[in-house]
N, C-alpha and C positions, 0 to 999 in steps of 0.2 A: 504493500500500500504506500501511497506517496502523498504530498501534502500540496495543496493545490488552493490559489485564490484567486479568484476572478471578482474586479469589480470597477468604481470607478467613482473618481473625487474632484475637486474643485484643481487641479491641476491638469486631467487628464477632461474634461466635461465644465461647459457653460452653466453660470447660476441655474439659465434657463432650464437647463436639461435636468440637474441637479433637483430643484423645484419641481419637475413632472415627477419624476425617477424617485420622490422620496418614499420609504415603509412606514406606515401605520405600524403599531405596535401588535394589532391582529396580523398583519400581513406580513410583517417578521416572523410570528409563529409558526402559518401557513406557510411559508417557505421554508425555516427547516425541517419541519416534518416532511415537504414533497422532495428538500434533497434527500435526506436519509432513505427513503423510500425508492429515490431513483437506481439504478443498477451500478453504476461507476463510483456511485458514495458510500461508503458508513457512518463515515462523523459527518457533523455540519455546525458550524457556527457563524453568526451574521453581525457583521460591526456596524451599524449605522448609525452618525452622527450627522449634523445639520449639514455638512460638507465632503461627505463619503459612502461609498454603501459597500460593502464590500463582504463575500460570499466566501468562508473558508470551509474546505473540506477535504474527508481521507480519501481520495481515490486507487482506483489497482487499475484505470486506462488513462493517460493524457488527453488523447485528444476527443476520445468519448466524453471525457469528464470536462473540460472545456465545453465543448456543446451542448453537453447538457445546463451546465450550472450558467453558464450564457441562457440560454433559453427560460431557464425557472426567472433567473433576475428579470428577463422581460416582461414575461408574463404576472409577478406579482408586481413589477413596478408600474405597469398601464403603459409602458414606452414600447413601443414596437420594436422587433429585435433587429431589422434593417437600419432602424435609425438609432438606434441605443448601441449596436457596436461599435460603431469607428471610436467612442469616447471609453470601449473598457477595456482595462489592463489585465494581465496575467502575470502571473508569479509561481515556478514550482519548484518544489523543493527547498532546496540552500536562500534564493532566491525570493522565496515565500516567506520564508524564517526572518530574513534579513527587512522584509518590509515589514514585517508587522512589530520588528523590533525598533526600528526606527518612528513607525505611528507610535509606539508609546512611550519613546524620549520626546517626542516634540517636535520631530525632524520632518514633518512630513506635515504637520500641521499650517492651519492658513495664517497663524501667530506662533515663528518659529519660538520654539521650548515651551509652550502652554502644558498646565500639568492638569487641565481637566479630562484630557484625552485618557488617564488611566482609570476614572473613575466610569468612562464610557467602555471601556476594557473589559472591567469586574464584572459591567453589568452583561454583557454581552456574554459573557460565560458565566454567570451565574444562570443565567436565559438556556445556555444550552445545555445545561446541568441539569435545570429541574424540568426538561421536556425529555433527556436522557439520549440527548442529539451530539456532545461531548463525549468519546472515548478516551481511550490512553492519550493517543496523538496529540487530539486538541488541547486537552486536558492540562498536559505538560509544555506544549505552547504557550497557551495563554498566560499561567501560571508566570511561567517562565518570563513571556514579555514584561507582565507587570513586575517583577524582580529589577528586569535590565531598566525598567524606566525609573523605576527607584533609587535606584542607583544611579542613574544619569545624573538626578537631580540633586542627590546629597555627594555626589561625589568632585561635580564640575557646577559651576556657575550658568548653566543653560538658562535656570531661569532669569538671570537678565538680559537673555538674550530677546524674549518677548517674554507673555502674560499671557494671561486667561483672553478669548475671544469678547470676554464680557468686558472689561479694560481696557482691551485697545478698541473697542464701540467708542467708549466715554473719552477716551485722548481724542478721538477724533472731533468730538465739541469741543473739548478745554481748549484745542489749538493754539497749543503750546505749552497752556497753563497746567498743572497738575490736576489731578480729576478731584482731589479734594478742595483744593478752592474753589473750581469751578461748580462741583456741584452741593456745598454747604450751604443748608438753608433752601434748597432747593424742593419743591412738593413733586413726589416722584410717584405715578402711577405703575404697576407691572402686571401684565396679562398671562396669566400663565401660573402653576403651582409646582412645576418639576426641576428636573436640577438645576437647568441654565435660569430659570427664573430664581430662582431659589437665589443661584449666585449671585446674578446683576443685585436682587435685594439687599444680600448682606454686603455686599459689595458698596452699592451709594448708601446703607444706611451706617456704614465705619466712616464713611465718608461725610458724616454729616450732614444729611438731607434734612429738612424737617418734618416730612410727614414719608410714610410708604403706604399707600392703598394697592393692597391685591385685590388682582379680581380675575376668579376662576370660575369654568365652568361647574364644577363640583366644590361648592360652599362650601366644604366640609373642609376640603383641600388649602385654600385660602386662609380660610380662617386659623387653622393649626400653622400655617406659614406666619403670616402677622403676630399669631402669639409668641410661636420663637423669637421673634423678630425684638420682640417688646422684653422679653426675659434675657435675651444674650446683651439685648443694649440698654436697658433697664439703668444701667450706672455707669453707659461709657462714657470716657472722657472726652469724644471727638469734640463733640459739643462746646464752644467757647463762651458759650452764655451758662453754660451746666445743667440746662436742660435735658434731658433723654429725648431721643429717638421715641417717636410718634407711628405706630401700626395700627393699622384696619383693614379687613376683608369687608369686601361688598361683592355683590352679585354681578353675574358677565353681562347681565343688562344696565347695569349700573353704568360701563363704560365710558359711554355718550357725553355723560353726565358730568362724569367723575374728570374729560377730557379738558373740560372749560376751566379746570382750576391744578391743571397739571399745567408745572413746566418741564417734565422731562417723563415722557414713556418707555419703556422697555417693554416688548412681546415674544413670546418665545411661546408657543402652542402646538399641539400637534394637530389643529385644527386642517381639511384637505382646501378650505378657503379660505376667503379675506375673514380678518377679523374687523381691521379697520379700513372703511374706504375713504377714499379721497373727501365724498361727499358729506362724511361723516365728520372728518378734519375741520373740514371749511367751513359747516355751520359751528361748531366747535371754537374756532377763530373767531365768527361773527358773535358766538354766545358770551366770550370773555368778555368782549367792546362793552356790551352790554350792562353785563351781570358782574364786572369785575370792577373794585372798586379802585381809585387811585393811589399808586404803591405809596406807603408811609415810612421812613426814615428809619431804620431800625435803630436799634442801642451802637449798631457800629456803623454806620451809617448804610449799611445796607435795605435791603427791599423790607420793613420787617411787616408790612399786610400782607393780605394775600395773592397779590400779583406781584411779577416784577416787573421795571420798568419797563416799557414800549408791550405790557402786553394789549392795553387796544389798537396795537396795531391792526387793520383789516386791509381788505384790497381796494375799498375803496378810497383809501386816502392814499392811495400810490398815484404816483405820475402815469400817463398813458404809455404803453407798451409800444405805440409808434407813431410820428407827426403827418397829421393830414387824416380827412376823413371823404366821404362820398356824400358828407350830411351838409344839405343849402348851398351846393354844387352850384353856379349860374348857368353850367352848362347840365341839367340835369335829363340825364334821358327820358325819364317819364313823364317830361313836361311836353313831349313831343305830342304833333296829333296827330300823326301821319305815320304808315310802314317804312316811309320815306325818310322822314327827322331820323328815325330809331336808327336805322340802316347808315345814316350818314355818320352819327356822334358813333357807332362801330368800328365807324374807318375812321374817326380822329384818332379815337380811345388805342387803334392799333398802329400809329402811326410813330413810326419811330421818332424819339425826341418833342412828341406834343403831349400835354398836361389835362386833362378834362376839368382840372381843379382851379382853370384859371379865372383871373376874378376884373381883369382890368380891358375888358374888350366890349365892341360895340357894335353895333349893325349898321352899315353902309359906310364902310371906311373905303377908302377910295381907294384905287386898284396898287399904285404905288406904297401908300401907308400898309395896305394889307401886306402887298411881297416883303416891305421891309422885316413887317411883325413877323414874317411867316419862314423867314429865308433861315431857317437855324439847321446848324449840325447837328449828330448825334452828343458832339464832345461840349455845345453851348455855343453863345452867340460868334457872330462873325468879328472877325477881327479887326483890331481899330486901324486905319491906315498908317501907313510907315510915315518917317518924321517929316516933315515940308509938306502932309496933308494933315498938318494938328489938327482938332475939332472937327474933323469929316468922318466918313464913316464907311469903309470899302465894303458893300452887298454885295452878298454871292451873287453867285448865276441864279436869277429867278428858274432856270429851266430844270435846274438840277433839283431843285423842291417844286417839280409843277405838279404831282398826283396828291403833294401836301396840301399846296395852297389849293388847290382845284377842289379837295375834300374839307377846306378852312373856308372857301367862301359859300360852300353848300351849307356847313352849319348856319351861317353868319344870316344867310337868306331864311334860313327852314325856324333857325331857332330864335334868332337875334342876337348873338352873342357870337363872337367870338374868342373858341378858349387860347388865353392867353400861354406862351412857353416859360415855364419854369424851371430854374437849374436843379435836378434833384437836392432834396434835404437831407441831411444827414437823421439816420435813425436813434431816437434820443437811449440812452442807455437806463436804464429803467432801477435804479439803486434799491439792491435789497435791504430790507430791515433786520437789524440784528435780532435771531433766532430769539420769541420767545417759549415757542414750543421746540422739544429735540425729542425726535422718533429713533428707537433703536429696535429694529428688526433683527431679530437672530433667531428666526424658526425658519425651517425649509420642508416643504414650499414657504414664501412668504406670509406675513401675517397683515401687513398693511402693504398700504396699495401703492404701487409706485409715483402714482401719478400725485401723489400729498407733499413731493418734495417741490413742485412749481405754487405753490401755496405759500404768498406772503406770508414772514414771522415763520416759516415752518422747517426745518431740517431735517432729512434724513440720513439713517446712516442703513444701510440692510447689509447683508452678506454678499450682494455682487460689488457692493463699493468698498467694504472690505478688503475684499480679494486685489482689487486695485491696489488702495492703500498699502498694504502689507507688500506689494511686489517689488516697493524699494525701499523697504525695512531692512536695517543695519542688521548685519550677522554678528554674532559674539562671536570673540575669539576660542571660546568654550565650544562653540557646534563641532571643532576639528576632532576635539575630545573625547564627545561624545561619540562621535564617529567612529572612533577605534575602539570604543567600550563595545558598541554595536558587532563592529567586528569580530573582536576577540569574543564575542557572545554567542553570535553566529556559530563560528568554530566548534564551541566549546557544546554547544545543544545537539551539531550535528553528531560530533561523534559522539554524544550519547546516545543521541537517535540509531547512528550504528550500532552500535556496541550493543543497544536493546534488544537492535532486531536479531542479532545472532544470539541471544541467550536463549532463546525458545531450543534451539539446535544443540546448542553447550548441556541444556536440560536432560533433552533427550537422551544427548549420547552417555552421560554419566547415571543414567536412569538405565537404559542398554546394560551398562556394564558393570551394577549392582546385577540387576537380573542374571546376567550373566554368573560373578558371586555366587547369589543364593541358588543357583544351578547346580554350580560345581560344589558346593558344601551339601549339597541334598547326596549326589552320591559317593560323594567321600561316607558318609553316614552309613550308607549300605554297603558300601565295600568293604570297612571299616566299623563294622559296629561294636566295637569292643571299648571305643574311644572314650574315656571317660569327659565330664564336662569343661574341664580344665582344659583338656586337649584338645578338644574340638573349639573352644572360644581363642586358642589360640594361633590354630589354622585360622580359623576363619578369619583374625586379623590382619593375621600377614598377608593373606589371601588380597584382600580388601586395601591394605598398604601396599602393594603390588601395584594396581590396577589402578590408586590414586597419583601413585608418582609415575607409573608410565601416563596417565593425562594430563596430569597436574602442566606440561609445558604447552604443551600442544593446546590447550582448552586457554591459556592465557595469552600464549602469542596469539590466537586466534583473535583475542577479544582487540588485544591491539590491533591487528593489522584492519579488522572489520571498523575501526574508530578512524581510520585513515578513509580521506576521500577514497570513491573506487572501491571498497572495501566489502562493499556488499556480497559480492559472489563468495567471499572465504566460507558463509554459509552455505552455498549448495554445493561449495566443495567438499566442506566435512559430512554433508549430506552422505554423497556420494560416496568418499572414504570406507564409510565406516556402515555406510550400506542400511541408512536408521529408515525407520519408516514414517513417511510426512504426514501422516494422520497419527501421530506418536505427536510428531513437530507441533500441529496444529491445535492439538488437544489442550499443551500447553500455554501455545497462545491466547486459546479462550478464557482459560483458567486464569491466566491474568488480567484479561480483557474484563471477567467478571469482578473479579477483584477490585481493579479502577472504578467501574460503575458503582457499584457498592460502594468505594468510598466517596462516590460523584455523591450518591443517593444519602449518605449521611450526614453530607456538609450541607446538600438544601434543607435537610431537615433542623438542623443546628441553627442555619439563619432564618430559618421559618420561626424556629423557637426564640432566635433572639429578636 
């Protein structure tokens, strides 16, 4: 059997694809169960976190086991398997080992050295424990990964290399500033009751927020959140005024509500839709203008009501998004009363270099005045004459704008007007207002709508701007470090993973060759029967010290050289040798296979109990 991963993360796959492609926590289950069941797999274990999904399991075929475990990730992620391949990865063996030790240093994450990625780990194998989809293999993988990421982290400095993904959300508002200044005193909303919400909470409330409202779809969920929330920070000192931290759950219809007096949200759900839309935002913005009263000075001179500065900002006290409008036009087309007028102001309106918006023209300009009006380039007026014609004014060729002017005095007749030429304006830049709502999105698919970040006062940060962000994040000098812990770890799993696979055979043969023993002591007995017990326990020692020290070398180098890449066949050599029988092999295999399960099966029961 071989170890095998097929899957695909925010490196390898678009937010977008990522957001279709994510597992429900039922559809996690339904897929290990239909790998285990599939032909190519025995174990199965599924890592999915907001930026990866990824499918491990034992196989005895490569490229069967490839296709299939491709085909299950389709089918339970809703992505079609023509369009979901080009973005997933493989990994086997050595190769397998090596990445999923690297996902649990932090190396592989979208905030390199984040250490939540081991608690995404435990759960992913605790998950495949208590469905009993975890064999030997995975078992001591997993196991195993979370060791090497533990050790990354007390060992080398990784984690200043980055943070939690819930951290570097919130650097990305402080912009620059540290997340505790920026967010003290702040009233923080969070959607959501599971780990990453859990975080971002204890996260701005060490940080000194002034209020935390959860709000979850399961009350129950929430509520137990906020109470922690209130007993861990009950007597913290963030607080400069010595106030405690402020917690409350409210209900997921509450949101709405709860939005017009947040300055900072955090969502993280496992909802398959929006939780917040745009529209939801925006009267939310209009509800503060409203309902929010004007910030009051605090004891340090900060915000200390309940809004902050510029929160009635709305959209309608912003400047125009562009100059010039189609409204009280003199040349306006539906003042026409003819098919005729309509048709003409079409061919001004398409006329290169003429303006519908002009305001300074007249009807019956004489044929001269009109060519002058009318005689323009694409690049603006004609040019002044060269010097010794001061104050003159050199006209193009009338002939060269005649299908202009010809389409300028049909207006001038049909309409009364003629539109005047304008040098294009420049488009006014439209100044945003400093955030006083920040959105932080870190569920996948998303939870709020993208379209809330063109939303005066409004910021967003979600996991596809993340993934920007972080793509020109400094590396620690520590990631080299880690690198070689990975490695040397690597090394050290495989050839126990060797070394494992040939003890089922080492079993056998030294099982053989007791048999053997109690054979030849059976008729020494009857050949021999006069032997008193003394004698005979002491044949059959030596007998037995015999047959230990002729294996005793041979049963060791073995172990070593099978711990050596390549090593694998020293088992169906001594197979062969020694002539054992593979359902002897096999018997034993099981017999430890059972044994793992069983201690798989003891350990969910122990955290079930705790």
């Amino acid at each position: 059997m071989s170890l095998l991963v097929v899957g695909l993360s925010h490196r390898s796959a678009p937010v977008s694809v990522l957001e279709r492609a994510a597992l429900s926590a039922d559809a996690q289950v339904k897929l290990l169960q239909d790998t285990v069941a599939a032909e190519p797999a025995t174990e199965a274990a599924v890592l999915a976190t907001c930026n990866r999904i990824e499918l491990y399991a034992d196989v005895d075929k490569f490229h069967a086991g490839v296709a299939e475990l491709s085909t299950l990730l389709a089918q339970h992620s809703g992505v079609g398997l023509e369009e979901l391949t080009p973005y997933l990865y493989v990994h086997y063996e050595d190769r397998a080992v090596h990445h999923l030790f690297s996902v649990a240093c932090g190396l592989d994450s979208m905030v390199v050295g984040e250490g939540q990625i081991l608690g995404q780990i435990k759960d992913a194998l605790a998950t495949a424990q208590e469905l009993h989809s975890a064999g030997r293999l995975l078992n001591d993988l997993f196991q195993q990964a979370l060791r090497v990421g533990k050790r990354a982290h007390s060992e080398t400095g990784i984690d200043r290399a980055g943070q939690s993904l819930v951290t570097f959300g919130l650097e990305q508002f402080a912009e620059g500033a540290t997340v505790d200044a920026w967010a003290r005193d702040k009233r923080v909303l969070v959607i959501g009751a599971g780990s990453m919400s859990s975080l971002a909470a204890a996260t701005l409330a060490r940080a000194g927020v002034a209020e935390v409202v959860v709000a979850n779809r399961t009350f129950d969920r929430a509520e137990r959140l906020a109470t922690l929330l209130v007993e861990q920070y009950a007597q913290s000192p963030v607080r400069q005024d010595g106030t405690a931290v402020l917690a409350r759950a409210v209900p997921i219809d509450a949101v709405a509500d709860e939005l017009t007096r947040a300055d900072v949200v955090v969502s993280c759900t496992g909802a398959t839709g929006l939780v917040l839309t745009a529209e939801v935002v925006a009267t939310a913005m209009e509800g503060r203008a409203v309902r929010v009263p004007a910030p009051v000075a605090g004891p340090r001179g900060g915000s200390g009501g309940s809004a902050p500065a510029g929160a009635s900002v709305v959209r309608g006290e912003l400047p125009p998004t562009s100059v010039g409008t189609d409204e009280n036009c003199p040349l306006d087309p539906t003042a026409a009363q003819t098919a005729q007028s309509v048709q003409t102001v079409q061919t001004v309106q398409g006329t290169a270099g003429f303006s519908v918006l002009g305001e300074a023209a007249v009807a019956g300009m004489a044929a001269a005045e009109l060519e002058q009006h009318a005689a323009w380039v694409d690049k603006g007026v004609a040019a002044t004459a060269t010097e010794g014609q001061s104050g003159s004014v050199a006209l193009l060729d009338p002939a060269a704008e005649a299908e202009a002017i010809t389409a300028l005095a049909a207006a001038a007749a049909v309409l009364g007007r003629v539109p005047e030429r304008r040098r294009p304006e420049p488009v006014a830049e439209v100044p945003r207002p400093t955030p006083v709502l920040s959105l932080l999105d870190l569920a996948m698919p998303r939870d709020i709508d993208a379209a809330a970040h063109r939303l005066p006062g409004v910021r967003l940060v979600d996991i596809e701007s993340l993934a920007e962000a972080s793509a020109d994040a400094p590396m620690a000098a520590d990631v080299d470090q880690v690198r070689r812990i990975v490695s040397d770890e690597v090394a050290a799993f495989g050839a126990a993973l060797r070394a494992a696979h040939i003890t089922p055979t080492v079993v056998a043969l030294r099982t053989m060759a007791a048999d053997v023993v109690a054979g030849e002591i059976a008729r020494l007995d009857g050949r021999l029967p006069g032997l008193d017990e003394k004698q005979r326990s002491e044949i059959t020692q030596t007998v037995r010290r015999v047959v230990d020290k002729l294996l005793h070398a041979p049963t060791v180098r073995v172990k070593q050289l099978a711990a050596e890449p390549g090593g694998a066949g020293y088992a169906d050599a001594l197979r062969t040798l020694f002539d054992l029988d593979q359902e002897t092999v096999a018997a034993v295999s099981r017999a430890e296979g059972r044994d793992a399960d069983s201690n798989n099966f003891e350990s969910a029961e122990n955290r079930g109990r705790a």
